[in-house]
C-alpha positions in Angstrom: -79.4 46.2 -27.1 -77.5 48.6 -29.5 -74.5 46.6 -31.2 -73.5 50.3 -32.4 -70.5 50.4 -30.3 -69.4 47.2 -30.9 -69.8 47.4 -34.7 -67.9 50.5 -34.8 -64.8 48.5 -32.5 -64.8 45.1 -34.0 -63.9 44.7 -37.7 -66.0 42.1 -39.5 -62.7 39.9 -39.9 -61.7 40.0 -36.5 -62.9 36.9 -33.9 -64.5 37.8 -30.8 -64.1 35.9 -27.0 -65.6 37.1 -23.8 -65.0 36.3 -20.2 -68.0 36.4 -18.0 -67.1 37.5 -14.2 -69.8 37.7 -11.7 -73.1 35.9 -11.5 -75.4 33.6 -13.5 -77.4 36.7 -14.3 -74.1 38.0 -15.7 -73.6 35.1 -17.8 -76.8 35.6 -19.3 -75.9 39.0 -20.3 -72.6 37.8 -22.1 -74.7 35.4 -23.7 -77.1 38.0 -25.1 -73.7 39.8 -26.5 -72.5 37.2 -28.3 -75.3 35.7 -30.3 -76.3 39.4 -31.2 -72.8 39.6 -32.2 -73.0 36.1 -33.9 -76.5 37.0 -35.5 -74.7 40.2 -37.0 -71.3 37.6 -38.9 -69.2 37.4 -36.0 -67.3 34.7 -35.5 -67.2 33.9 -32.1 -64.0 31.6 -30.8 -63.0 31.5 -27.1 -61.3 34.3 -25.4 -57.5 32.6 -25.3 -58.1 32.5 -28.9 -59.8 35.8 -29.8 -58.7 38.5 -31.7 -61.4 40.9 -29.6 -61.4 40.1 -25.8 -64.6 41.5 -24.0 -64.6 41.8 -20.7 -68.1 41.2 -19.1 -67.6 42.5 -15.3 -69.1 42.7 -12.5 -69.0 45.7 -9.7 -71.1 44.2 -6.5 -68.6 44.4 -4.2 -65.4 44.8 -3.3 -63.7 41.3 -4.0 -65.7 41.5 -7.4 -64.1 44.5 -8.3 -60.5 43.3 -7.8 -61.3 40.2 -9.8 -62.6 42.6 -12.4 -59.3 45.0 -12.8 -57.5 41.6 -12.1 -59.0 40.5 -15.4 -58.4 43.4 -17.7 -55.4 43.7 -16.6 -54.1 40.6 -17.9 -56.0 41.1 -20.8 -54.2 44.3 -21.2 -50.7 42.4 -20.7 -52.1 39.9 -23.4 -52.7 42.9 -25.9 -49.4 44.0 -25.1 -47.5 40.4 -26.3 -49.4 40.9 -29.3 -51.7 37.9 -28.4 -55.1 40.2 -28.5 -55.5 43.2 -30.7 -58.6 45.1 -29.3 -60.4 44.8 -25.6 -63.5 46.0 -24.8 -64.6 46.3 -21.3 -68.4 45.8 -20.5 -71.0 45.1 -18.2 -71.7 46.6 -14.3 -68.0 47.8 -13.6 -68.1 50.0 -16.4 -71.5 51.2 -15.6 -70.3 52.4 -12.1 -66.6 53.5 -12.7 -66.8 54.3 -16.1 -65.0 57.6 -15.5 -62.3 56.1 -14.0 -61.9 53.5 -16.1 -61.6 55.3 -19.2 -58.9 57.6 -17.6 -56.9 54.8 -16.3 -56.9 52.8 -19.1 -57.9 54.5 -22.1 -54.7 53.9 -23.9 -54.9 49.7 -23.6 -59.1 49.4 -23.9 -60.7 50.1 -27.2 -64.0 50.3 -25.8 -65.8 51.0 -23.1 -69.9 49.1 -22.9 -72.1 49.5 -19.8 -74.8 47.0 -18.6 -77.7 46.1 -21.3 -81.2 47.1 -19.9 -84.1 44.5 -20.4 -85.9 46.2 -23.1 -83.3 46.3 -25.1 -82.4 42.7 -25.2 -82.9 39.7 -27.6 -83.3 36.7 -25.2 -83.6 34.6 -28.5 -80.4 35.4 -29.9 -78.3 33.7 -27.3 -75.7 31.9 -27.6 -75.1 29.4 -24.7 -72.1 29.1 -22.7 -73.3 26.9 -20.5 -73.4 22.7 -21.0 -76.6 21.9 -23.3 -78.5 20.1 -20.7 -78.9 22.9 -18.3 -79.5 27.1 -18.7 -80.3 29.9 -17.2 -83.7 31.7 -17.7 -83.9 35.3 -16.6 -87.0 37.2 -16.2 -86.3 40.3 -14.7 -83.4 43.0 -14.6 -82.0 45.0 -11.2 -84.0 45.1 -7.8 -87.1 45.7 -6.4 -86.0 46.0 -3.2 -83.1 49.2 -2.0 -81.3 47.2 0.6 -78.9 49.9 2.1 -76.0 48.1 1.7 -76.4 47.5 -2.1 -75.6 48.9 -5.1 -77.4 46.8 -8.0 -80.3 49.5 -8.1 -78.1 52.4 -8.9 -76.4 50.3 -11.6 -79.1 48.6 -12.8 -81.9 51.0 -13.0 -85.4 50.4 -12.0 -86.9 47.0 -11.5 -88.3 45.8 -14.8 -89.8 42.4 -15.6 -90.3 40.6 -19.2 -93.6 39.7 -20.6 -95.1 36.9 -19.5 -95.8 35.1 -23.0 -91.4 36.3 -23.3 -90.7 34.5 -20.7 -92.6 31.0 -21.7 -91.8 31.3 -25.3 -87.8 31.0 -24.1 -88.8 28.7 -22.0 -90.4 26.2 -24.8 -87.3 27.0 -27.2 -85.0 25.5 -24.3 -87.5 22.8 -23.6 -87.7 22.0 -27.2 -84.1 22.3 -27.4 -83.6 19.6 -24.9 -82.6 21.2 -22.0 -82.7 19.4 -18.7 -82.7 21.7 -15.7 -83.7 25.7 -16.5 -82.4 27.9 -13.6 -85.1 30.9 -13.4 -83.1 33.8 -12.3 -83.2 37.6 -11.5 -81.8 39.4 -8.6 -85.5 39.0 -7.1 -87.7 36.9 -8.9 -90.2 37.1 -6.4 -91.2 40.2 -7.7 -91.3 39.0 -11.1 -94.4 41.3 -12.9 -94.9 44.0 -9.9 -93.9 46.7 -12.5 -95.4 45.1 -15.3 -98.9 43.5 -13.9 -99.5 45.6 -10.2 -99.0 42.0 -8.7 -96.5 39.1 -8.3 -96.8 36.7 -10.9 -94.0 33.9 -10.5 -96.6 31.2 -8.9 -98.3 31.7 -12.3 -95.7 31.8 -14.5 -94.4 28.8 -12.6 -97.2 26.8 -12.9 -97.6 27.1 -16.5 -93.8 26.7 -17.1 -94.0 23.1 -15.0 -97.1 22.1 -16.8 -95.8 22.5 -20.2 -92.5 21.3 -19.9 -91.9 18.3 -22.2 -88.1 17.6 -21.4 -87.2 20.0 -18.5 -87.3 17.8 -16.1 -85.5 20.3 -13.4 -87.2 23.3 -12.9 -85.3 25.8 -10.4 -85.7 28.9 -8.3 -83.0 31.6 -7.4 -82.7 34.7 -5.8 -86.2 34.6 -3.7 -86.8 37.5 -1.6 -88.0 36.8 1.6 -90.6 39.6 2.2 -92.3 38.6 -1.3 -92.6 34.8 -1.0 -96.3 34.0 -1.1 -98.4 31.0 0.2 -99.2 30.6 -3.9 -95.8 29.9 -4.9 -94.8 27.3 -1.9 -98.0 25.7 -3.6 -96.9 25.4 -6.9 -93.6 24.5 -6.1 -94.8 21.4 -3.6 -97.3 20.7 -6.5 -95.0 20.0 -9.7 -92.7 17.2 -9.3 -90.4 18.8 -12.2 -90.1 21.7 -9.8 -86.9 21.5 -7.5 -87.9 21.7 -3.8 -85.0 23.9 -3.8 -85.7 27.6 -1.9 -82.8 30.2 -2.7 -83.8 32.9 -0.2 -81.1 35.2 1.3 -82.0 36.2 4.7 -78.7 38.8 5.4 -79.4 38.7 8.7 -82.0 38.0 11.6 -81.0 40.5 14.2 -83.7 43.2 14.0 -81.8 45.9 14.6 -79.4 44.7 11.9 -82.4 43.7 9.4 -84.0 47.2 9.9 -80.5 48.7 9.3 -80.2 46.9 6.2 -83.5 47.8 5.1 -85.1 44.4 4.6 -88.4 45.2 5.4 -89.4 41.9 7.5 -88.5 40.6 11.0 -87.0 38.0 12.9 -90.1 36.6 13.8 -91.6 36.7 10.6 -88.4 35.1 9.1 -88.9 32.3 11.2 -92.7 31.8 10.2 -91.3 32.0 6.6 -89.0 29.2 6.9 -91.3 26.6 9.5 -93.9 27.6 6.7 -91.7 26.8 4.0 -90.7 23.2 5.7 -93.5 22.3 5.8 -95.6 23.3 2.7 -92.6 21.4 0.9 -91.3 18.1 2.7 -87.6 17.7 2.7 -87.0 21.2 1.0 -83.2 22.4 0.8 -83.4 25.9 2.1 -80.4 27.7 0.5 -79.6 31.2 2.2 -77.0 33.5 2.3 -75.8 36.0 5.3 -73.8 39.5 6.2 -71.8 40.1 8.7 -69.9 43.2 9.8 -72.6 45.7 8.8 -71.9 48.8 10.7 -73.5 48.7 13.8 -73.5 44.9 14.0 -71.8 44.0 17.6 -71.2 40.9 19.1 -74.8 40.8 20.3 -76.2 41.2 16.7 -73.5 38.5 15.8 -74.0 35.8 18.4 -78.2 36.2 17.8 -77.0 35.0 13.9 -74.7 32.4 15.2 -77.6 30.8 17.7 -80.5 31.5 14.9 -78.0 29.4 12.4 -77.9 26.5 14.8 -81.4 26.7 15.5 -82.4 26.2 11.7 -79.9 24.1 10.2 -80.0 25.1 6.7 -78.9 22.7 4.3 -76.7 25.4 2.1 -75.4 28.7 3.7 -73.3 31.2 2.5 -71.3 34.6 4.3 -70.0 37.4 3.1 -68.4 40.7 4.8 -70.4 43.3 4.6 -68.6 45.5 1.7 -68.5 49.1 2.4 -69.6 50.3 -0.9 -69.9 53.9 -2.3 -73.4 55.6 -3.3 -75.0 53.4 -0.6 -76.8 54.2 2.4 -74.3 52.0 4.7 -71.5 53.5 3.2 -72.0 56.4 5.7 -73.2 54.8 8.6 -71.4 55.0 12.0 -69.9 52.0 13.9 -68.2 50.6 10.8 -66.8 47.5 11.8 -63.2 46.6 11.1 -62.0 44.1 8.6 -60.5 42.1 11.1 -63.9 41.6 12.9 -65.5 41.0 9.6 -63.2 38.3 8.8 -63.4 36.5 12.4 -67.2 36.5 12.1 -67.3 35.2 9.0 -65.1 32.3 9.7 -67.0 31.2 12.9 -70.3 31.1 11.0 -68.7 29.2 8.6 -67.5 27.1 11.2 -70.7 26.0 12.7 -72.3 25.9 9.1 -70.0 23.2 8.3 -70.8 21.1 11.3 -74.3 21.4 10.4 -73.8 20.6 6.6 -71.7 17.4 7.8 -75.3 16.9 9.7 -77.6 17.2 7.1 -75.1 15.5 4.0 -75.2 12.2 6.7 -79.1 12.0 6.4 -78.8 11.2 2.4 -76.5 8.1 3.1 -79.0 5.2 2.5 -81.4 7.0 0.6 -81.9 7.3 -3.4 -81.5 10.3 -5.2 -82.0 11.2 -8.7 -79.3 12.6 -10.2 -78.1 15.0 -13.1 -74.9 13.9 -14.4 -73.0 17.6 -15.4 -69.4 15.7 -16.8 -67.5 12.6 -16.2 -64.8 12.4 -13.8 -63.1 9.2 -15.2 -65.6 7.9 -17.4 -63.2 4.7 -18.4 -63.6 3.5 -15.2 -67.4 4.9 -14.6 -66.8 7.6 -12.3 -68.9 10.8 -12.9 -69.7 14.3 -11.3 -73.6 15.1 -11.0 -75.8 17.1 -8.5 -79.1 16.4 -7.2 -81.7 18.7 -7.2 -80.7 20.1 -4.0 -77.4 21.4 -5.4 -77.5 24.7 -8.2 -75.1 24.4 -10.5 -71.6 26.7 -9.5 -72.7 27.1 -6.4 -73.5 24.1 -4.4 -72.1 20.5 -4.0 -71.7 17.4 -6.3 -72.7 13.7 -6.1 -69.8 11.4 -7.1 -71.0 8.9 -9.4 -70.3 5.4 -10.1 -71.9 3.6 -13.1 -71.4 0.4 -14.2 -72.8 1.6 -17.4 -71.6 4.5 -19.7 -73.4 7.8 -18.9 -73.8 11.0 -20.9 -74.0 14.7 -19.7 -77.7 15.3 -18.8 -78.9 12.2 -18.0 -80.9 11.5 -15.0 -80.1 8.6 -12.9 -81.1 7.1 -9.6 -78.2 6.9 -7.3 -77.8 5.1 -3.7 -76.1 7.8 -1.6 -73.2 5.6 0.0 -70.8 7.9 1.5 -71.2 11.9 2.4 -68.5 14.7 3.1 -69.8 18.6 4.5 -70.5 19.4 0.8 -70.5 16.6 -1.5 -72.5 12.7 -1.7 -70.8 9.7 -3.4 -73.3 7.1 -4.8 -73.7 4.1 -7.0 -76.6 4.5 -10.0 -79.1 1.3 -9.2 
């Protein structure tokens, strides 16, 4: 990307913090920011201690938007104590308000940055902000898909994917680098070199990613897209024992009326092929989905089917969101909006029977052994860690509660007996 308008902001003297809001694929971006920034002399502290704040935000929905303005404007009151001397606000947020932004609060921000498109982006220059034995790996930018509801096309731009040999040349620096568990992201993966290739590519670039690994030892999927899984890539990822049988694949919904609303392009039916096929291709898979309710038009026959398919399938992680009513999307103008209230109820229920479910599927790990990646220790003295097995992604899933009887480092793999299990989270003893 062009460092232009951050060169012309930031004087060589002057530290730089950022504070990443949003996703993983977010995260990435800041870290793309500051390593070009560190490449270029910038010394780079963290943001309490900076004397340039950045702001990386995010402008998905609603809730993410609050947390955004939340965020600058403490930065702001920061600025104010004399505690920062510049902000610059960046990232999606800023892409799709910047307008408004600037006219709100172009007295208190320096600078105003939108998102970074793919080509012009130095994957090698990062600088990681996440532990050292686990990172993020992202190999394409905005959507294939145009989900009516969603607004990451419009602020992302067309679907683009990185080169192949781009993609495995990262991928062998973090291997090299001794990184345990690389988290391949994008907002659909599954699409991964459709623009680039006329064809999906991840089962390829998957395979040779789990054949060369040396010391990735965790390779894992995110952001799969239902109507783009192929037989190929359940393959690959049953074949490779470094592979996670981990499946992130947000359904949204299973009503068809809803899914056709939404534009999802698949059906009920062929949902539930996709997940009996994806059971059992890959024995004892953790399916990981996510779900809207309250899309206009959804009643309380849409919602029910949802509930019923939920208890049908018992996935072992689930997540739900109200629908957000976002502007320069289709949905934004559809009829039968449903109220917040409604939202809200439906999205508790779910959650409701999810959690009796996840209490289900936790108490079928109690007796078994898992291997486990221990992320930071808890009370190390007395040899209690936090660690997730490879059915947990890191910030978003559950933990397993380690005890050791020997001392244990960040990134190291260990075999634990699951003892004791809540909804979300195992407690075992390394053997």
């Amino acid at each position: 990307m062009s460092f232009n308008i951050y060169k012309n902001t930031i004087k060589q003297n002057e530290s730089v913090g950022i504070i990443n809001l949003g996703c993983a694929r977010n995260l990435v971006d800041g870290q793309t920011i500051l390593g070009g920034l560190q490449k270029r002399g910038y010394k780079i502290v963290e943001a309490e201690k900076a004397d340039v704040v950045i702001v990386n935000t995010c402008g998905f929905i609603n809730d993410a938007k609050q947390e955004s303005i939340d965020t600058i404007l403490a930065v702001i009151d920061l600025k104010k104590q004399g505690k920062v001397k510049k902000i610059i606000v960046a990232g999606c947020l800023t892409e799709r308000y910047k307008t408004e932004l600037v006219e709100e609060f172009k007295n208190e921000v320096d600078s105003f940055v939108g998102v970074q498109q793919l080509n012009e982006t130095n994957f090698f220059d990062q600088m990681s902000l996440t532990p050292s034995h686990f990172a993020y790996l992202k190999i394409c930018e905005s959507c294939y898909n145009l989900c009516n509801f969603c607004i990451i096309p419009k602020i992302k731009g067309k679907f683009s994917s990185r080169t192949k040999e781009d993609v495995l040349k990262e991928f062998k620096s973090l291997d090299y680098r001794g990184v345990k568990e690389v988290n391949v992201i994008g907002q659909d993966i599954t699409a991964y070199g459709m623009d680039l290739y006329g064809k999906k590519e991840l089962a390829n670039l998957l395979d040779e990613m789990a054949r060369s690994a040396c010391n990735v030892k965790w390779i894992r999927l995110l952001y799969t897209f239902p109507s783009h899984i192929s037989d190929e890539l359940l393959d690959v990822i049953a074949k490779y024992s470094n592979v996670c049988k981990y499946i992130d694949i947000p359904l949204q919904h299973v009503s068809d009326k809803i899914i056709k609303a939404m534009n999802r392009k698949i059906t009920r039916i062929e949902t539930e092929d996709l997940i009996r096929k994806i059971r059992n291709k890959i024995p004892g898979v953790g399916i990981r989905t996510a779900f809207i309710v309250g899309l206009p038009g959804e009643t309380e026959k849409e919602f029910n089917e949802l509930c019923d398919f939920v208890k049908e399938f018992k996935f072992e992680r689930l997540g739900v969101f109200a629908y957000s009513q976002e502007e320069g999307t289709i949905a934004y103008d559809m009829p039968e909006q449903v109220s917040e209230k409604i939202k809200n109820q439906r999205l508790d229920k779910l959650m409701a029977i999810q959690q009796e479910i996840s209490k289900e599927v936790m108490q079928r790990f109690v007796g078994q052994t898992l291997e486990v990646l221990i992320d930071e220790p808890q009370d190390a003295d007395n040899g209690f860690y936090i660690g997730r097995s490879q059915y947990d992604a890191p910030d978003v899933d559950g933990n397993v509660n380690v005890y050791s009887e020997q001392e244990l480092k960040c990134g190291d793999i260990v075999k634990v007996k699951i003892t004791d299990a809540t909804e979300y989270d195992l407690a075992g003893e390394v053997i």
